[in-house]
N, C-alpha and C positions, 0 to 999 in steps of 0.2 A: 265757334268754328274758325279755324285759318282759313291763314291765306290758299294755303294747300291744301287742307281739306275740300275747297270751292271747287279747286280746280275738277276738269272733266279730261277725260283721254280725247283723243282729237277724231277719232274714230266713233265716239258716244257723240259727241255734238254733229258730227255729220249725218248721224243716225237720227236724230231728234229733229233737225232741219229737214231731212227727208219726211220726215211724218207732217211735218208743218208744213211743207207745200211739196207736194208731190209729184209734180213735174223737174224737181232735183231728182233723179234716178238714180237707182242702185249705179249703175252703169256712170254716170256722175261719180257717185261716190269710188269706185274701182280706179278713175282717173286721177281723182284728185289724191287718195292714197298711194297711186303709183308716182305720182310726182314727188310726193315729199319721200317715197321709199328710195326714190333715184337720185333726186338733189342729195339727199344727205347722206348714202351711199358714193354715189362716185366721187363729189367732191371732196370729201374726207380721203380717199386711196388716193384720187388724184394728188392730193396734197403730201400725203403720204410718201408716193412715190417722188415726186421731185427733191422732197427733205431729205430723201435718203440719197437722191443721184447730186443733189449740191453738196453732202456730207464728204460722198463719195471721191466727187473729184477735186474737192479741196480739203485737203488732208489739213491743214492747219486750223483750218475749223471744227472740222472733225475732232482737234486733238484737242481744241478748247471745249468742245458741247460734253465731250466725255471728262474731261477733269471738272469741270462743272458738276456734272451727276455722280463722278467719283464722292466730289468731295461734301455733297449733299448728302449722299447715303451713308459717306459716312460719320458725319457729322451728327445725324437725326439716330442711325444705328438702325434705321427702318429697311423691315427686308416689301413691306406694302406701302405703296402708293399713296398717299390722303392729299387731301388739296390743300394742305400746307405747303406739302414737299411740291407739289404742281407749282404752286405760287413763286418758289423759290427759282423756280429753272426759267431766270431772265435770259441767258443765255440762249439758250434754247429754243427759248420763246421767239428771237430775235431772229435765229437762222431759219426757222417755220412761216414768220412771215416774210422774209426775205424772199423764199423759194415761191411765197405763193404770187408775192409781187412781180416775180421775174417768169415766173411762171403760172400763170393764173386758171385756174381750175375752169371757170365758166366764160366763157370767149362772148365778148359784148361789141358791138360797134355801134358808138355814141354818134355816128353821124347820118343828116340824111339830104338825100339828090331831091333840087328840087326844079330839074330839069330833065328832060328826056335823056338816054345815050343809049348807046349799044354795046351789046355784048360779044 
C-alpha cells in the first residue's frame, strides 16, 4: 500500500474522530470544514487579484511574465499545463510572491500591549 493509498479525505478522519469521542459535534465538524473551505478560498483570489493589479500597473513586468510564458509554451509546443511547464514559470513565480509580500492575503499583528491604554 502507498503512501497515497494511506491517506484519508480530511472530511473522513473528522468523521471518525466524531465517533471516537462525541462531544466533537457535527456542528464542530461544519466549523472546521468552513475554515479550511474559506482559508483556501479567499486567500488564493486574494492572491489572485493582487498578481493581476501588480501586472496591471507595471507593464514591464507585465511584458516580462508574458515573454516568459510565450516562450515556455512555445518551446514545450504544450497547449496543457503539467507541472513541468509550472516549474518552469521562475518568473512568474517571482511576481506571485512579490504581490503576496506587498500585499498579503491574511493580515497578522505579531505584537502585543502589555500595558493598559485607551482607545
Amino acid at each position: 500500500e502507498s503512501c497515497l493509498e494511506k491517506r484519508k479525505p480530511f472530511l473522513e478522519l473528522l468523521l471518525e474522530y466524531h465517533l471516537k469521542d462525541p462531544s466533537f459535534t457535527e456542528k464542530d465538524i461544519r466549523e472546521e470544514v468552513d475554515t479550511f473551505m474559506f482559508a483556501g478560498h479567499d486567500t488564493t483570489t486574494t492572491t489572485i487579484n493582487w498578481t493581476l493589479y501588480c501586472l496591471g500597473v507595471y507593464q514591464e513586468i507585465q511584458k516580462k511574465a508574458y515573454e516568459e510564458l510565450e516562450g515556455i509554451f512555445e518551446t514545450h509546443g504544450e497547449k496543457k499545463i503539467s507541472r513541468k511547464t509550472l516549474i518552469g514559470m521562475k518568473y512568474l513565480e517571482c511576481v506571485i510572491k512579490e504581490a503576496m509580500r506587498l500585499y498579503t492575503t491574511v493580515p497578522v499583528i505579531f505584537r502585543e500591549n502589555y500595558q493598559p491604554f485607551n482607545v
